[in-house]
Jmol script that loads the backbone (N, CA, C; Angstrom):
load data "model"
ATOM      1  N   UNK A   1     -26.524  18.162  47.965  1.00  0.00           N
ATOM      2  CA  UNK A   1     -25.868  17.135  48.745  1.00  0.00           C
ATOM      3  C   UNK A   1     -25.248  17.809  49.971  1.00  0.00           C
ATOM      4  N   UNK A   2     -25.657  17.214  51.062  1.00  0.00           N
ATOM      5  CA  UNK A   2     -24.918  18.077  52.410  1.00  0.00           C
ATOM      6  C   UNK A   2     -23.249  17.338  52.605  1.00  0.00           C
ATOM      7  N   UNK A   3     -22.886  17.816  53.708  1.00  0.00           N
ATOM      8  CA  UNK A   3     -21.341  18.048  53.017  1.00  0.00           C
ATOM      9  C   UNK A   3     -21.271  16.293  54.137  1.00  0.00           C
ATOM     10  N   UNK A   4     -21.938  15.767  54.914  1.00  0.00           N
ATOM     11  CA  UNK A   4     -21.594  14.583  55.157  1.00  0.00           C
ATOM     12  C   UNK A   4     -22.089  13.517  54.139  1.00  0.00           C
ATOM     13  N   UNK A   5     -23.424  13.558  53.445  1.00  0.00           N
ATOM     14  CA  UNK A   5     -23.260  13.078  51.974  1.00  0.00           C
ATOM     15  C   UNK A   5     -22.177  12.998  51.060  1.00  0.00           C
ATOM     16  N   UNK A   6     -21.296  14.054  51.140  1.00  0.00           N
ATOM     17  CA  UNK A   6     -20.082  14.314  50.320  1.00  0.00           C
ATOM     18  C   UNK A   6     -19.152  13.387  51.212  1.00  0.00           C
ATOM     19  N   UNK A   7     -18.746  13.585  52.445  1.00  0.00           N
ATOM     20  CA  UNK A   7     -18.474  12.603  52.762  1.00  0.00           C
ATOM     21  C   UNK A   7     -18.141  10.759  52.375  1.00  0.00           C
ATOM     22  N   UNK A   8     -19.361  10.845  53.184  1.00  0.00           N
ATOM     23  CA  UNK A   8     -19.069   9.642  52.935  1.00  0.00           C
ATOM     24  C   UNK A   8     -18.917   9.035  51.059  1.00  0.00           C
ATOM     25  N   UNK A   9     -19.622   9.744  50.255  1.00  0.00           N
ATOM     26  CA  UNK A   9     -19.397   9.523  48.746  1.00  0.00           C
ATOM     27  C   UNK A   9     -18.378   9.379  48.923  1.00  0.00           C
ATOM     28  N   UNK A  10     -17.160  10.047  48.692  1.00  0.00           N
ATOM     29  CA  UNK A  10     -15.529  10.000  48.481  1.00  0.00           C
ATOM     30  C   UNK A  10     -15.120   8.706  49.888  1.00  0.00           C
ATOM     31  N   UNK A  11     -15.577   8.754  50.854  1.00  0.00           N
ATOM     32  CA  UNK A  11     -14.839   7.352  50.846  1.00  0.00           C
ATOM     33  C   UNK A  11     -15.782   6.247  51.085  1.00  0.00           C
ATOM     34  N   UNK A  12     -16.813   6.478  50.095  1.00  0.00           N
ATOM     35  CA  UNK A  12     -16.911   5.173  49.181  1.00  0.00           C
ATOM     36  C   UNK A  12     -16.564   5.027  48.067  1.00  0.00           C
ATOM     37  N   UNK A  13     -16.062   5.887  47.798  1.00  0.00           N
ATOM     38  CA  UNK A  13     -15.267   6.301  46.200  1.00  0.00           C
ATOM     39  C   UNK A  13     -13.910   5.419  46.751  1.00  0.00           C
ATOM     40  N   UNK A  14     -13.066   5.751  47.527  1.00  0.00           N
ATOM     41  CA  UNK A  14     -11.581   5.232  48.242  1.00  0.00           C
ATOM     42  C   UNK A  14     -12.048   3.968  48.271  1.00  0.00           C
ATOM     43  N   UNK A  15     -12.546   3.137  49.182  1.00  0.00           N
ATOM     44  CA  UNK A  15     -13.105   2.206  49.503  1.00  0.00           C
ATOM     45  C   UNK A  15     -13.043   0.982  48.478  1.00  0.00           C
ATOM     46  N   UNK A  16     -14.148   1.472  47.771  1.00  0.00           N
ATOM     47  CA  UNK A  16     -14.253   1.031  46.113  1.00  0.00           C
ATOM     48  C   UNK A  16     -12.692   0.707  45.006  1.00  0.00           C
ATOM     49  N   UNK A  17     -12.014   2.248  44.897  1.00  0.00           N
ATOM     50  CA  UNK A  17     -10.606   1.470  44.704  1.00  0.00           C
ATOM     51  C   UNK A  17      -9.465   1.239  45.385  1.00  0.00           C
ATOM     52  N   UNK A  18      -9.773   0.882  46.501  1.00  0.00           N
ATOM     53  CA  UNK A  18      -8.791   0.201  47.431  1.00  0.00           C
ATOM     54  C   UNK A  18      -9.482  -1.222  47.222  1.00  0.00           C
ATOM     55  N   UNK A  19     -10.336  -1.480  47.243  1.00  0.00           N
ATOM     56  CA  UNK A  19     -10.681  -3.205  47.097  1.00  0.00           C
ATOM     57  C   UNK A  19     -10.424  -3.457  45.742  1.00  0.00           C
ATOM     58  N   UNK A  20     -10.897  -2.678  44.417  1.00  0.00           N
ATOM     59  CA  UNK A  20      -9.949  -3.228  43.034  1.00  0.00           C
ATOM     60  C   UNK A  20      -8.775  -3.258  43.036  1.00  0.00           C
ATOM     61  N   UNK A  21      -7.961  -2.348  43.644  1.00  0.00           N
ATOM     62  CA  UNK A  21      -6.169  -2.507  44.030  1.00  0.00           C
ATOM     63  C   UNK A  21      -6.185  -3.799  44.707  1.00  0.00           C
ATOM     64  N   UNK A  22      -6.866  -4.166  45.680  1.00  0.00           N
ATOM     65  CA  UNK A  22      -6.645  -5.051  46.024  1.00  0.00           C
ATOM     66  C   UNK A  22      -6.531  -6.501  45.561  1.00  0.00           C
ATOM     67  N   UNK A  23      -7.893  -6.220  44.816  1.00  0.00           N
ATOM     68  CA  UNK A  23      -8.072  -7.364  43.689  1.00  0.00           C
ATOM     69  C   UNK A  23      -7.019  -7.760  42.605  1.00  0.00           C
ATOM     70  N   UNK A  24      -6.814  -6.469  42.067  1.00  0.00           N
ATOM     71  CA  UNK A  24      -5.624  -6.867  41.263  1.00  0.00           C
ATOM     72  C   UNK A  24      -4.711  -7.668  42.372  1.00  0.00           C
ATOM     73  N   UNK A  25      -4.325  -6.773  42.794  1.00  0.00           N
ATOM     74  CA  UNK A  25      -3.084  -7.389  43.948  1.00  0.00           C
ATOM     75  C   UNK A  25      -3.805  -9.285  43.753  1.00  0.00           C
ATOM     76  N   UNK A  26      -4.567  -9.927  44.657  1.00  0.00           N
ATOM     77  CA  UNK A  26      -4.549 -10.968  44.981  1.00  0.00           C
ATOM     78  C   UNK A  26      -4.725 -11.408  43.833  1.00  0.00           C
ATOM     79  N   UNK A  27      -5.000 -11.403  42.485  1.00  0.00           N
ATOM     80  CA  UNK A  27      -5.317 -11.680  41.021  1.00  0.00           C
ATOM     81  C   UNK A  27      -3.797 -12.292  40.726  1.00  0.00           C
ATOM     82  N   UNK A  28      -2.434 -11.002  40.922  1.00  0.00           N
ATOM     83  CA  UNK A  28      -1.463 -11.197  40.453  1.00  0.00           C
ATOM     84  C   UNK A  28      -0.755 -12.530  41.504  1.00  0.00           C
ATOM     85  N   UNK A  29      -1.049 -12.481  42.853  1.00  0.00           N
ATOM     86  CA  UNK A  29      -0.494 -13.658  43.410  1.00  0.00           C
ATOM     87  C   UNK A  29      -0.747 -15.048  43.651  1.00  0.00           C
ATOM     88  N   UNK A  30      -2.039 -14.949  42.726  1.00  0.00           N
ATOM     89  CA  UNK A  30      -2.850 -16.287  43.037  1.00  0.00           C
ATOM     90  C   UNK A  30      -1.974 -17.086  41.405  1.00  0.00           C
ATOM     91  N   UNK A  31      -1.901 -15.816  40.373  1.00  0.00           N
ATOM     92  CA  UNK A  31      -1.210 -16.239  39.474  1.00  0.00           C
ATOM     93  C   UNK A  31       0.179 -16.790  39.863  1.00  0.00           C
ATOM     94  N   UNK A  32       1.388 -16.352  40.709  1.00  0.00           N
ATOM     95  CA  UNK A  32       2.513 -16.339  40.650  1.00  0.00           C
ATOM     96  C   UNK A  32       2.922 -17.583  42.030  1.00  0.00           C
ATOM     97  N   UNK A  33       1.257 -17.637  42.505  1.00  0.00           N
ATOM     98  CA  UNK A  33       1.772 -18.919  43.645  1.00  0.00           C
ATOM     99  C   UNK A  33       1.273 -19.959  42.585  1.00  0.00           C
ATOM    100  N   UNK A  34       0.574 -20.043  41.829  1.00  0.00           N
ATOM    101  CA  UNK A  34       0.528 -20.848  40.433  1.00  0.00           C
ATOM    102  C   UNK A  34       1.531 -21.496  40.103  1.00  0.00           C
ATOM    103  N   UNK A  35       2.305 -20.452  39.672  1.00  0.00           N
ATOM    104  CA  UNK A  35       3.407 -20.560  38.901  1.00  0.00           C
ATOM    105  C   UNK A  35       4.394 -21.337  39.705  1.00  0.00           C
ATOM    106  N   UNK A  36       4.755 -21.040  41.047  1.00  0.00           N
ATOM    107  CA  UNK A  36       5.955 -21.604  41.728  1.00  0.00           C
ATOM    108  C   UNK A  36       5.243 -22.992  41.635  1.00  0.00           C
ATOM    109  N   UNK A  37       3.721 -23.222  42.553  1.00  0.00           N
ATOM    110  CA  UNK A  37       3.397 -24.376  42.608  1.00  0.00           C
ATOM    111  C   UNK A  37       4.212 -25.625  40.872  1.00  0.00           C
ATOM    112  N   UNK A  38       3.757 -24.790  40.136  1.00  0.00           N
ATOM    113  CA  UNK A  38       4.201 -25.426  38.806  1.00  0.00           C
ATOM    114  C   UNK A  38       5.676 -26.067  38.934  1.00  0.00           C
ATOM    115  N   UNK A  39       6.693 -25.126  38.937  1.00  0.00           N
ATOM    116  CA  UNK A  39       7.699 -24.775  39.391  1.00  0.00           C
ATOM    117  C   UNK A  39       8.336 -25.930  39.839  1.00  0.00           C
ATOM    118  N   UNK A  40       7.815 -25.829  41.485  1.00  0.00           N
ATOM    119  CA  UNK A  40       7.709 -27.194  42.203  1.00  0.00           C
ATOM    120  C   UNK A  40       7.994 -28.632  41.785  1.00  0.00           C
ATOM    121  N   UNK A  41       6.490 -28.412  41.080  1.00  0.00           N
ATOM    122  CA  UNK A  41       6.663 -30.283  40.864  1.00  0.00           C
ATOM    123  C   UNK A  41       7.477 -30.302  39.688  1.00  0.00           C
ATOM    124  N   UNK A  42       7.743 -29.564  38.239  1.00  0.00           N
ATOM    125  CA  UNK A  42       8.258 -29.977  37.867  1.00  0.00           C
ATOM    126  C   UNK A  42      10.234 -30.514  38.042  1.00  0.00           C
ATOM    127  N   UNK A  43      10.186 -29.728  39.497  1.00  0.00           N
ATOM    128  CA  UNK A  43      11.814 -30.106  40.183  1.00  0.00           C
ATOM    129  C   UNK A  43      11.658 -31.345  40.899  1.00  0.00           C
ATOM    130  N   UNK A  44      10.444 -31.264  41.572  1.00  0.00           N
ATOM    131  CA  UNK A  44      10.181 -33.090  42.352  1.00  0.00           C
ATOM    132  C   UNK A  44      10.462 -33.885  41.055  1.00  0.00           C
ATOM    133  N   UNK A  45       9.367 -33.561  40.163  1.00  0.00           N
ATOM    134  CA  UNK A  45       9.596 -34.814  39.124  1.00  0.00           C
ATOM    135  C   UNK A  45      11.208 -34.907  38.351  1.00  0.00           C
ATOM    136  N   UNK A  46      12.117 -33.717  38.544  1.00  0.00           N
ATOM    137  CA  UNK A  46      13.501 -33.589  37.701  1.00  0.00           C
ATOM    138  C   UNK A  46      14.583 -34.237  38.847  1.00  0.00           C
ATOM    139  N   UNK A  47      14.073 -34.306  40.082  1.00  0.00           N
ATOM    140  CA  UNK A  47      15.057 -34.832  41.429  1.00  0.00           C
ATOM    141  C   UNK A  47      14.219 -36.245  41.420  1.00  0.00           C
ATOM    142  N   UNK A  48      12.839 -36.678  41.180  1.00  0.00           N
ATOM    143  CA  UNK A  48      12.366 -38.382  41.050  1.00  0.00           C
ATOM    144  C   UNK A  48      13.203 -38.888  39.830  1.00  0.00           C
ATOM    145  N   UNK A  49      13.411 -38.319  38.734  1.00  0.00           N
ATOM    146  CA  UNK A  49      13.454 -38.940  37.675  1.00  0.00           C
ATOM    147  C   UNK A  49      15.074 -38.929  37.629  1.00  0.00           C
ATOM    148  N   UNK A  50      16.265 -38.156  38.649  1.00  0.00           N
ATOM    149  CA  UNK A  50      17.229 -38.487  38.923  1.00  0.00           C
ATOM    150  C   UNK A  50      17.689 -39.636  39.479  1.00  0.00           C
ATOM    151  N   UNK A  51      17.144 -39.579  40.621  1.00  0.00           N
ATOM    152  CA  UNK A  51      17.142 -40.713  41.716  1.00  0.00           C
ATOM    153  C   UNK A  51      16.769 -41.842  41.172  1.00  0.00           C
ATOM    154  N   UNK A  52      15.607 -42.305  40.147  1.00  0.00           N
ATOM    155  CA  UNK A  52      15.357 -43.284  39.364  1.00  0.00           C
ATOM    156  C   UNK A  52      16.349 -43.838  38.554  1.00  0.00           C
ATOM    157  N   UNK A  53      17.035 -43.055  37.504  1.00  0.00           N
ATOM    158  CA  UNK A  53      18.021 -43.199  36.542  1.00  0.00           C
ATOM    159  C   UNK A  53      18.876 -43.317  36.573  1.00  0.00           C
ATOM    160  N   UNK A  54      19.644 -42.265  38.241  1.00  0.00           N
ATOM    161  CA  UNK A  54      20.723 -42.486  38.179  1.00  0.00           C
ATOM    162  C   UNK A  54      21.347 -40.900  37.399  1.00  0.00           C
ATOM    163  N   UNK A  55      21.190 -40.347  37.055  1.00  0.00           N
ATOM    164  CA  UNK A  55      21.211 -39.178  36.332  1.00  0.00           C
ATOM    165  C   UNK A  55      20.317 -38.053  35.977  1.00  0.00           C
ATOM    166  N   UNK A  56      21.426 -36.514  36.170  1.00  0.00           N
ATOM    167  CA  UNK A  56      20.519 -35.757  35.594  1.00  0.00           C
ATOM    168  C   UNK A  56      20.144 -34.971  34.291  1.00  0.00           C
ATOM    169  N   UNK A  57      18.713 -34.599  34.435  1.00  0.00           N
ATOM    170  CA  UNK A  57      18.104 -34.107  32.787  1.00  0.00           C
ATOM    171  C   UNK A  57      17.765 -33.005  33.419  1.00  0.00           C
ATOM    172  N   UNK A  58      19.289 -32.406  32.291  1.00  0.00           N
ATOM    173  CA  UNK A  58      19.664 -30.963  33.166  1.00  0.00           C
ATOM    174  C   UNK A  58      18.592 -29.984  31.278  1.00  0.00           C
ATOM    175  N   UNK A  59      17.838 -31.188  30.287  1.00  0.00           N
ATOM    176  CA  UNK A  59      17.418 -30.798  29.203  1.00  0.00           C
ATOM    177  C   UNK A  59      16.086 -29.931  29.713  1.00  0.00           C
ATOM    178  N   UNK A  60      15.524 -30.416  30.883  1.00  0.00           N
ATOM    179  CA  UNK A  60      14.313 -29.564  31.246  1.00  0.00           C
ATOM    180  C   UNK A  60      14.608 -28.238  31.554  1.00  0.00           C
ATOM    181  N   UNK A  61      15.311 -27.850  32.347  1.00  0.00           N
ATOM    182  CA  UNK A  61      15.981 -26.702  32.167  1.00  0.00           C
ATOM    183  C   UNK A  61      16.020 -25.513  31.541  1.00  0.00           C
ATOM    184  N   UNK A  62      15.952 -26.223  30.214  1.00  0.00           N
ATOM    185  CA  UNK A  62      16.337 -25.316  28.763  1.00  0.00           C
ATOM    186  C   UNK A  62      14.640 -25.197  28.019  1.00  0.00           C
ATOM    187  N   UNK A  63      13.790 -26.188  28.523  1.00  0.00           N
ATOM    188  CA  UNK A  63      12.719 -26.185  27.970  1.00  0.00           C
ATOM    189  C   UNK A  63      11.343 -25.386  28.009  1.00  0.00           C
ATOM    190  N   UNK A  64      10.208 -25.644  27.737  1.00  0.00           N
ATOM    191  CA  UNK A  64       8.934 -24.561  27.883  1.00  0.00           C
ATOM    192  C   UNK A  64       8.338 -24.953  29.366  1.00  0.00           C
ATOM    193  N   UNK A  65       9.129 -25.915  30.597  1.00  0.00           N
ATOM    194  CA  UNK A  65       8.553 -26.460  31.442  1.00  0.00           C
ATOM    195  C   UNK A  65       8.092 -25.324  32.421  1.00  0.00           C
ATOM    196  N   UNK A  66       9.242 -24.548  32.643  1.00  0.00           N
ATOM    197  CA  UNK A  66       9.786 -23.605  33.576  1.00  0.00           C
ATOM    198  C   UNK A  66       8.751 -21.851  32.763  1.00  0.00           C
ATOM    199  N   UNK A  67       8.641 -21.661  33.695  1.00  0.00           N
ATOM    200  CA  UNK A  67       7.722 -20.289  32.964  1.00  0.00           C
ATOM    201  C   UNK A  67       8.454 -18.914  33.180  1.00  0.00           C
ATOM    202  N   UNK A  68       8.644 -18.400  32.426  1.00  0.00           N
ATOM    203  CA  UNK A  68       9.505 -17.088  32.530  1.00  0.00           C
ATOM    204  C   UNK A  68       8.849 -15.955  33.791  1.00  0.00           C
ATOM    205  N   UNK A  69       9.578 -15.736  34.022  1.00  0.00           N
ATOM    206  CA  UNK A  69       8.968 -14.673  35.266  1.00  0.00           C
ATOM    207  C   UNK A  69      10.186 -13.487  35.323  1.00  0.00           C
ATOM    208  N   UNK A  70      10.693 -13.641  36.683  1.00  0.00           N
ATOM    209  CA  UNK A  70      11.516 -12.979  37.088  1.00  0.00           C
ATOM    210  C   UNK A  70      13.013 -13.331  36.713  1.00  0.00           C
ATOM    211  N   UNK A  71      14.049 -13.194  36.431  1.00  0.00           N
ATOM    212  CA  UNK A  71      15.215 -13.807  36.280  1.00  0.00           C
ATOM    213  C   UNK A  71      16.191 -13.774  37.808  1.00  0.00           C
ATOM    214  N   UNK A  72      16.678 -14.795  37.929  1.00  0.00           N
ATOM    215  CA  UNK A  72      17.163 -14.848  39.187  1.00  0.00           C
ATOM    216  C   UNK A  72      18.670 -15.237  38.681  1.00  0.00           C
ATOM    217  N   UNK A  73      19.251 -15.179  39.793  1.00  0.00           N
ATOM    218  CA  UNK A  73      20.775 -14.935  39.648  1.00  0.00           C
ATOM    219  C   UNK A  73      21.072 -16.520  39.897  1.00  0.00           C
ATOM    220  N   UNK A  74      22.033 -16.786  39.127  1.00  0.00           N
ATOM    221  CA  UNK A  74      22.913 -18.245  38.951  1.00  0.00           C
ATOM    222  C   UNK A  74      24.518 -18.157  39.168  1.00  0.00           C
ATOM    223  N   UNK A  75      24.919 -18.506  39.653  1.00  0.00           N
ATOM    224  CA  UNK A  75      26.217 -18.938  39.864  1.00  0.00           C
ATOM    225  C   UNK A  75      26.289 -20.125  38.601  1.00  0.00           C
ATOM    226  N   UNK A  76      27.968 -19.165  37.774  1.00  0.00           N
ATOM    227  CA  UNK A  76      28.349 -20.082  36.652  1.00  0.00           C
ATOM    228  C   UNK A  76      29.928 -20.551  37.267  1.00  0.00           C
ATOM    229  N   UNK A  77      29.999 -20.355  39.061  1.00  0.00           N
ATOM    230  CA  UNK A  77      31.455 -20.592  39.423  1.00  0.00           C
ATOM    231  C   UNK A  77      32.025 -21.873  39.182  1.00  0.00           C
ATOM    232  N   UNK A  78      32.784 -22.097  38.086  1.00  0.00           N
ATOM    233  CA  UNK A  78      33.133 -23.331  37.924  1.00  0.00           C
ATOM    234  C   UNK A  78      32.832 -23.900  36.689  1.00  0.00           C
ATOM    235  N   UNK A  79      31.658 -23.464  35.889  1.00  0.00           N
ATOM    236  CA  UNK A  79      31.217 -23.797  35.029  1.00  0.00           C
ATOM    237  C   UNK A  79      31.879 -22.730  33.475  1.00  0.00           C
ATOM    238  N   UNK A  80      31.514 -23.097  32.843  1.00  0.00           N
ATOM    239  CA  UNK A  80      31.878 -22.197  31.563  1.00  0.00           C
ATOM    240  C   UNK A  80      30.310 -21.888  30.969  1.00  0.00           C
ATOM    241  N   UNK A  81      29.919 -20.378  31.370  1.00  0.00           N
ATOM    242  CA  UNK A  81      28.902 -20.728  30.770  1.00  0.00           C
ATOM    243  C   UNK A  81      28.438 -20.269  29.163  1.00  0.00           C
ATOM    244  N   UNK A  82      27.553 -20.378  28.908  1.00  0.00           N
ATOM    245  CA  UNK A  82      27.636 -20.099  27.204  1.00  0.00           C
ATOM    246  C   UNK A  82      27.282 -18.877  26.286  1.00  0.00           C
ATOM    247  N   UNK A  83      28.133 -18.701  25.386  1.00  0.00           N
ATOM    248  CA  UNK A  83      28.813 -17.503  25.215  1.00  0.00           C
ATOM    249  C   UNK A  83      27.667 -16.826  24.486  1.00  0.00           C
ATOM    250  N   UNK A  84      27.898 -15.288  24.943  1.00  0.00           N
ATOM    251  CA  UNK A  84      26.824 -14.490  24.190  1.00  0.00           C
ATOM    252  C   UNK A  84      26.951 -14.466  22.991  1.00  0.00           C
ATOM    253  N   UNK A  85      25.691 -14.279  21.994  1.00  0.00           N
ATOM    254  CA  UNK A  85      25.733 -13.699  20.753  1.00  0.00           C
ATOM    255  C   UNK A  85      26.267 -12.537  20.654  1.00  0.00           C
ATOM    256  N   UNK A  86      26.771 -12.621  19.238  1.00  0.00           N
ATOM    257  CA  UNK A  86      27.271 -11.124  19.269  1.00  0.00           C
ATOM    258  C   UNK A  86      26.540 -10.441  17.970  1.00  0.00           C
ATOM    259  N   UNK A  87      25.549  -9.732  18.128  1.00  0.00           N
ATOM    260  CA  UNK A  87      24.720  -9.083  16.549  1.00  0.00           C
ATOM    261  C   UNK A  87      25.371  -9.166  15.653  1.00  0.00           C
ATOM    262  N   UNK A  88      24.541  -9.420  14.329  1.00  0.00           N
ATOM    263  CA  UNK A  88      25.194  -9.565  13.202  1.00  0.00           C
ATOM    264  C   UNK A  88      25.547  -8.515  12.708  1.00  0.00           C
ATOM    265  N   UNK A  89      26.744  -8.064  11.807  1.00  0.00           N
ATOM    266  CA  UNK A  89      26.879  -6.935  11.327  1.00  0.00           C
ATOM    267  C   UNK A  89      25.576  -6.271  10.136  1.00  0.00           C
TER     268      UNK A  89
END
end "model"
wireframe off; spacefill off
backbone 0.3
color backbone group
């Protein structure tokens, strides 16, 4: 193999996994714009079904609607919020 054969091999070697990095990459965000999309409507439908009633169903919230991801920070200012477990002895 002459050494521009070698060449170019290795960056088609790079090449090759820079587009599977990549892939993953757009794999993981096609999943996670998914997810917000999800996200989304189920708050349109929790702010429609306010505005309808008259009240909110603060029960979705707590439910399998919402998909675990990242945890984001909440303000409990004002609120009491609810108390940790404490392991059993």
């Amino acid at each position: 193999m002459s050494f521009d054969d070698e060449i170019t091999h290795f960056a088609l070697q790079d090449t090759e996994a820079t587009l599977q990095s990549t892939d993953r990459q757009q794999g993981l965000m096609r999943e996670e714009n998914a997810n917000l999309k999800h996200d989304t409507n189920v708050l349109i439908n929790v702010i429609s079904s306010a505005r309808t009633h008259g009240r909110w169903d603060v029960r979705i919230f707590e439910s399998h609607y919402f998909r675990p991801r990242v945890e984001i920070g909440v303000s409990t200012h004002g609120h009491n919020p609810a108390p940790s477990r404490a392991p059993s002895p």
